[in-house]
C-alpha positions in Angstrom: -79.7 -76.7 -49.1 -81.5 -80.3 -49.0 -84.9 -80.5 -48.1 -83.6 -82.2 -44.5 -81.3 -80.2 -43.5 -83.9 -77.5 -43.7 -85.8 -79.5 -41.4 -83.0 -80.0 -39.2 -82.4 -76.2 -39.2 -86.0 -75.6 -38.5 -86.2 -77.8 -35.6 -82.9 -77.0 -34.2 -84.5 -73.2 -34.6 -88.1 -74.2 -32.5 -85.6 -76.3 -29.9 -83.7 -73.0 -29.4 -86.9 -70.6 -29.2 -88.4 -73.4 -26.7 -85.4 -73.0 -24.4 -85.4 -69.6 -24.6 -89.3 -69.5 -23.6 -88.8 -71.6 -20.6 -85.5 -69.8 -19.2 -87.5 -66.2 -19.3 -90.6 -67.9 -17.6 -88.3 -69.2 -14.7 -86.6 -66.2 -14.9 -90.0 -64.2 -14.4 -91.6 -66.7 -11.5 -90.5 -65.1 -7.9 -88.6 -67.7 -6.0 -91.5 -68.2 -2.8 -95.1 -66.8 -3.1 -97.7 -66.4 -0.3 -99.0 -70.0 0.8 -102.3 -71.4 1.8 -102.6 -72.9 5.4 -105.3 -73.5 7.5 -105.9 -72.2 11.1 -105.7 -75.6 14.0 -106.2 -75.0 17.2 -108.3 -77.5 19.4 -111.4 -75.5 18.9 -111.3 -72.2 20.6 -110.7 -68.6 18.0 -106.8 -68.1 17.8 -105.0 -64.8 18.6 -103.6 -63.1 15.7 -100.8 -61.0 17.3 -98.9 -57.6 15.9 -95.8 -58.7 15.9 -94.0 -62.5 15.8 -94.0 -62.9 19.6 -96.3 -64.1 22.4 -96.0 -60.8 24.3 -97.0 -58.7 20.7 -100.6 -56.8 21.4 -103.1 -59.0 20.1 -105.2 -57.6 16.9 -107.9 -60.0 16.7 -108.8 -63.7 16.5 -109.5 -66.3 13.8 -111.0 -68.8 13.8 -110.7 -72.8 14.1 -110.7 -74.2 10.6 -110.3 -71.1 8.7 -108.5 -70.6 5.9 -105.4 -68.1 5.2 -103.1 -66.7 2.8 -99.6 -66.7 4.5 -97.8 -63.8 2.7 -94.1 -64.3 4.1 -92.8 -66.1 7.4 -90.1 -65.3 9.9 -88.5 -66.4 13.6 -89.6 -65.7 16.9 -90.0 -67.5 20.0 -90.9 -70.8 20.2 -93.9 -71.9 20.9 -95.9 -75.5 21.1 -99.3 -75.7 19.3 -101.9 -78.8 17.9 -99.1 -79.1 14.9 -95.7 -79.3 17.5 -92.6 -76.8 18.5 -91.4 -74.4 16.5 -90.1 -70.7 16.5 -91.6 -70.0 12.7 -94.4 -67.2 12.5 -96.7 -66.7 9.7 -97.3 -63.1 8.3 -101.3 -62.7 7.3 -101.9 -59.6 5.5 -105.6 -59.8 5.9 -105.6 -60.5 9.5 -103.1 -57.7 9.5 -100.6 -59.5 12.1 -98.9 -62.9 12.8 -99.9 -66.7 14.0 -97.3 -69.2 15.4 -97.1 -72.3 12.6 -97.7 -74.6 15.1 -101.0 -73.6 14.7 -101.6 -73.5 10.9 -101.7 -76.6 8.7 -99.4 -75.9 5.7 -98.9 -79.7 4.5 -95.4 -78.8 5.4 -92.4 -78.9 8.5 -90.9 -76.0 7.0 -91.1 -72.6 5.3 -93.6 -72.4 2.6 -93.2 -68.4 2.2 -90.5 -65.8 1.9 -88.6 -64.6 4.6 -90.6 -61.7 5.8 -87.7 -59.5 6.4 -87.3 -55.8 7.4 -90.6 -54.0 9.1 -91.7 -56.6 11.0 -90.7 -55.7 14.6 -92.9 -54.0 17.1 -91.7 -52.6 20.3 -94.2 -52.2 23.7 -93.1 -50.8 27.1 -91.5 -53.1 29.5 -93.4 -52.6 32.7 -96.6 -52.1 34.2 -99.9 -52.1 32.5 -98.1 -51.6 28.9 -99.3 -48.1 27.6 -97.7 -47.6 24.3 -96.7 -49.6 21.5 -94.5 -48.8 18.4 -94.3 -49.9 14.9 -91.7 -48.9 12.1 -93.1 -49.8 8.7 -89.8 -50.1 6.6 -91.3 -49.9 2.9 -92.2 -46.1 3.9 -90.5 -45.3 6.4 -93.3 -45.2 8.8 -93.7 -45.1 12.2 -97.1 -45.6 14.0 -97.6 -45.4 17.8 -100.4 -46.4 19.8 -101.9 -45.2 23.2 -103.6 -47.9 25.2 -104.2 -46.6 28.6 -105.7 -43.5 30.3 -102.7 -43.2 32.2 -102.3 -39.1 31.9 -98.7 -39.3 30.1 -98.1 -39.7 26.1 -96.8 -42.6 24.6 -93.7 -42.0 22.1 -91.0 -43.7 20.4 -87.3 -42.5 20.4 -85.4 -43.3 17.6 -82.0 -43.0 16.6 -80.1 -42.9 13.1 -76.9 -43.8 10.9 -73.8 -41.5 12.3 -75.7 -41.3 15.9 -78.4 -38.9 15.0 -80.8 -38.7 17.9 -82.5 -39.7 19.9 -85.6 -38.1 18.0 -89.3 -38.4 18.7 -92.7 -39.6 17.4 -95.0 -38.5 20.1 -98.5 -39.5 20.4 -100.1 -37.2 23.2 -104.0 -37.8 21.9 -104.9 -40.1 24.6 -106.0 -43.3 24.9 -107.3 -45.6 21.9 -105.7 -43.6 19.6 -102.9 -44.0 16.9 -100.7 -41.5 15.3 -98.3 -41.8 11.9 -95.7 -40.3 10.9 -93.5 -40.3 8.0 -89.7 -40.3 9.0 -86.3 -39.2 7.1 -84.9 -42.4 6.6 -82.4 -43.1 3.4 -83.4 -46.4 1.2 -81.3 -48.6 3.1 -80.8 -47.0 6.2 -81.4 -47.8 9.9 -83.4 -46.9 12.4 -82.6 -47.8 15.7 -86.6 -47.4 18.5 -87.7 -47.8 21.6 -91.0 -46.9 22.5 -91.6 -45.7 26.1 -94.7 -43.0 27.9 -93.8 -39.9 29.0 -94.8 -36.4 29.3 -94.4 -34.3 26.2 -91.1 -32.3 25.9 -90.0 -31.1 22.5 -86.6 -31.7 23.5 -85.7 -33.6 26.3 -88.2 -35.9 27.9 -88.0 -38.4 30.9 -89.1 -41.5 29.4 -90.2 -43.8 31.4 -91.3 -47.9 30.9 -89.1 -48.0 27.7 -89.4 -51.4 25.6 -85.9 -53.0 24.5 -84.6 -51.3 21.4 -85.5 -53.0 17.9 -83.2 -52.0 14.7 -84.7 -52.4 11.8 -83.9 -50.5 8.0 -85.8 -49.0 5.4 -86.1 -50.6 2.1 
């Protein structure tokens, strides 16, 4: 073989290898990852809520100016903020709830972060002082349920499965303040179809009373 064609082989060789390289590190980079923003508001703290809707118990506040990590984002109602109208929410791990967008500079009009998916709803009674709230955690299978009022019944969730198992129970009777989790037996892929509502505790049939609208959601 001639001394160029060698170096033709060799570079054809490196241009190869180089391709190669590139593909697998596209291949490895995920699609969306979490996104900076930061918090707008006209100066007052801003509610950080548990789930993607104005109604959603709120956790805590954050402040004007700060700075977050938005780890996924998803749809809710709309609402109008410092930055316009829009029905996006942004998911904030360390907050440990939501934010509207229209309320967090992004440098952007539109998603920045994955879609946040299953496990992101939360259900609260419908009437009256609200008691009780539910969550379903889908990468466990988790539910957690709150008590939020000294109201002498227990809040609970009633749930309902594939093939119209149910309805079964996560009760909470501990009082107010407090939270209770529970593991539930639900298939990778599955659904779960909740409510939460207050009652008094029956193991098998209670009256439920003040019951939330029904969320589906699945485990992943």
């Amino acid at each position: 073989m001639m001394p160029s064609s060698i170096r033709r082989s060799a570079a054809a060789v490196a241009a190869v290898l180089t391709a190669a390289t590139a593909l697998s590190l596209v291949n490895a980079a995920p699609a969306l990852a979490a996104a900076p923003g930061t918090v707008q508001t006209a100066g007052d703290p801003l509610n950080v809520r548990r789930a993607p809707t104005t109604a959603a118990t709120v956790v805590r506040t954050v402040a004007n100016g700060a700075a977050v990590s938005i780890d996924c984002q998803t749809t809710g109602p709309s609402v109008t903020g410092p930055l316009g109208t829009s029905t996006l929410w942004d998911y904030i791990p360390a907050l440990g709830g939501y934010i509207s967008d229209t309320y967090v500079k992004t440098g952007s009009d539109g998603r920045i972060a994955p879609d946040c998916g299953v496990g992101s709803g939360s259900a609260e009674c419908s009437t009256g002082a609200c008691a009780a709230e539910g969550l379903f955690r889908s990468s466990d299978a988790r539910f957690s349920v709150w008590d939020r009022d000294a109201d002498g019944k227990s809040a609970v969730v009633a749930y309902w499965l594939k093939g119209g198992i149910g309805p079964l129970y996560v009760w909470n009777s501990s009082g107010n303040g407090t939270q209770v989790d529970k593991v539930v037996s639900v298939p990778d892929g599955g659904w779960v179809h909740y409510k939460t509502c207050v009652a008094n505790y029956s193991a098998t049939s209670p009256v439920l009373e003040a019951c939330s609208n029904g969320i589906t959601d699945f485990a992943s």
